[in-house]
Structures are given as structure tokens and as C-alpha cells.
N, C-alpha and C positions, 0 to 999 in steps of 0.2 A: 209757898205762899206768894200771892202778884207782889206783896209789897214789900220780900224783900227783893224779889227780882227788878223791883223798878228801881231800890236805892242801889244795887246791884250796875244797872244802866247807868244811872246819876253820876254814881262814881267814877266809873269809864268814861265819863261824856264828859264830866267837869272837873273831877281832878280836884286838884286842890282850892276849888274854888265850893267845891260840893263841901270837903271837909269844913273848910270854914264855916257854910253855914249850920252843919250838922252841930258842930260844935256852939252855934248861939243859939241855935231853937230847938227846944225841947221835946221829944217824943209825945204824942197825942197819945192817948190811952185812956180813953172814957171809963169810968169807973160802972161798977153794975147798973146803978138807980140810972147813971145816963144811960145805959144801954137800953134799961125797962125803958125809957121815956120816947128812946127813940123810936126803937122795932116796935113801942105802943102807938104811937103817930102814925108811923107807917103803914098798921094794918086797922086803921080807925077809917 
């Protein structure tokens, strides 16, 4: 998956500076109904 090869990069690129903010911000993960709203936008 791209996204985890990007935190993958992140982490190499910034170190401990990546951990830290992994650690204050929370993973995004749209729930279903967000997902119907969004892919239904998209293909409106």
C-alpha cells in the first residue's frame, strides 16, 4: 500500500521528529457512511 510506504519514507526522512508527531495525531480512517459520501461525490 502507497501509504504505508510513505510513513515508511517519513520515518527515514525525520526520525524522531516524525515519531513525535505520529504520536499527537491520530490516524484518519473514515468510517463507511464517509466513504458512501465521498466515492458518491466523486462519481456525481
Amino acid at each position: 500500500m502507497l501509504a504505508r510506504q510513505e510513513e515508511q519514507d517519513l520515518a527515514h526522512r525525520f526520525a524522531a521528529d516524525y515519531e513525535a508527531y505520529r504520536k499527537r495525531v491520530p490516524v484518519f480512517l473514515p468510517g463507511r457512511c464517509q466513504w458512501a459520501q465521498l466515492f458518491g461525490k466523486l462519481w456525481e
